[in-house]
N, C-alpha and C positions, 0 to 999 in steps of 0.2 A: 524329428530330432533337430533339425536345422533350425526351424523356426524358434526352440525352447534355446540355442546354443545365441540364437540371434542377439533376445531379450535378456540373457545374462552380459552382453557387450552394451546396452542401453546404459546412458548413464541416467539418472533421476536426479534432476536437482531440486533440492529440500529447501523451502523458508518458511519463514513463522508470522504469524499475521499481528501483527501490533496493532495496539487503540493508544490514537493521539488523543484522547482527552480532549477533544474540539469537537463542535457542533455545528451545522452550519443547516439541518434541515429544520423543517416547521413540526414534526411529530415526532414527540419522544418515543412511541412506541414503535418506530421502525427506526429507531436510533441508534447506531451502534457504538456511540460513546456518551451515553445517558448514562448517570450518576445508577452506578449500583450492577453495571452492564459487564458480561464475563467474556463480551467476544473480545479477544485481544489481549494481548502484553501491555501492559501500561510498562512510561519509561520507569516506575517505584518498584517493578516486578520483574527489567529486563538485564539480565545478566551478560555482559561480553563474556565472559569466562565460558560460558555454557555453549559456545555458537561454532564447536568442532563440526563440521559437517552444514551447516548452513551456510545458505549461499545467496539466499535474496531473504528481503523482508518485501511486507503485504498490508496496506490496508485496504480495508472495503465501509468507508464512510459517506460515501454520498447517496442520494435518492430521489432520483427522477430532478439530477440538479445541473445547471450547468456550468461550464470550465471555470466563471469566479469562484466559487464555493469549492472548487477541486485546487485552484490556486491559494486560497486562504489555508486548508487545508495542510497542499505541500508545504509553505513558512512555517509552519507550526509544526510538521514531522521532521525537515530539517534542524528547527532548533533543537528538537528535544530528541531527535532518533540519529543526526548528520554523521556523528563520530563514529558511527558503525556503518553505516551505510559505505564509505567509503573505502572499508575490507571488501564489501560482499562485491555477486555478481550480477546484480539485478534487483530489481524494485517494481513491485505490482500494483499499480493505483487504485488499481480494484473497481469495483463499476458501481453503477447508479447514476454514470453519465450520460444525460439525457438527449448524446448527442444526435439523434434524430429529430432533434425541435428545430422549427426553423428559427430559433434567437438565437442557437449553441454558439458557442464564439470558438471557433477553431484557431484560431491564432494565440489565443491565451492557453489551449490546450498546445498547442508545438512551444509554445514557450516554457510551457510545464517542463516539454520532455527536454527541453536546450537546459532546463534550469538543472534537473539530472544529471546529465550528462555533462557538465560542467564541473558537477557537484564532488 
């Protein structure tokens, strides 16, 4: 009984995973903002009005890439996602960051998350 009393005091925080419409990998078929692609909210499809109870937005567009491609990316979710972003409480970059390569540029990824948090 305790443990089911725990889980109703859990809070869940909900977000919705949007597609920036940008590309930045080599293979349309693991692409998830290829022309004709359903993963995601595109901004022609995202409604503020609708975003009672949401509390982060999400994409997941990269693929085995590293932090530039994740920084081109961010510029282009900022211009066309910023003005909501800055209601919510969090923002999920999603993965396919390859950073276990040893090129990854980890300074352009902290700068990713300065640019965030700033944001």
């Amino acid at each position: 009984m305790r443990r089911a009393q725990e889980r109703r005091n859990v809070h869940i925080s909900c977000g919705l995973r949007i597609n920036p419409e940008f590309s930045t990998g080599e293979h349309e078929i693991y692409d998830p903002c290829a022309k004709g692609s359903r993963l995601g909210i595109m901004l022609s499809n995202f409604n503020n009005e609708e975003l009672d109870g949401i509390e982060g937005l999400h994409f997941h567009t990269l693929c085995e890439q590293n932090s530039d491609d994740l920084k081109s990316t961010l510029e282009v979710v900022i211009e066309k996602f910023g003005k909501f972003i800055k209601n919510l409480k969090w923002i999920n970059f999603g993965g396919g960051h390859h950073i276990t390569r040893a090129d990854y540029n980890i300074d352009t990824l902290k700068e990713c998350i300065n640019i965030m948090k700033n944001e």
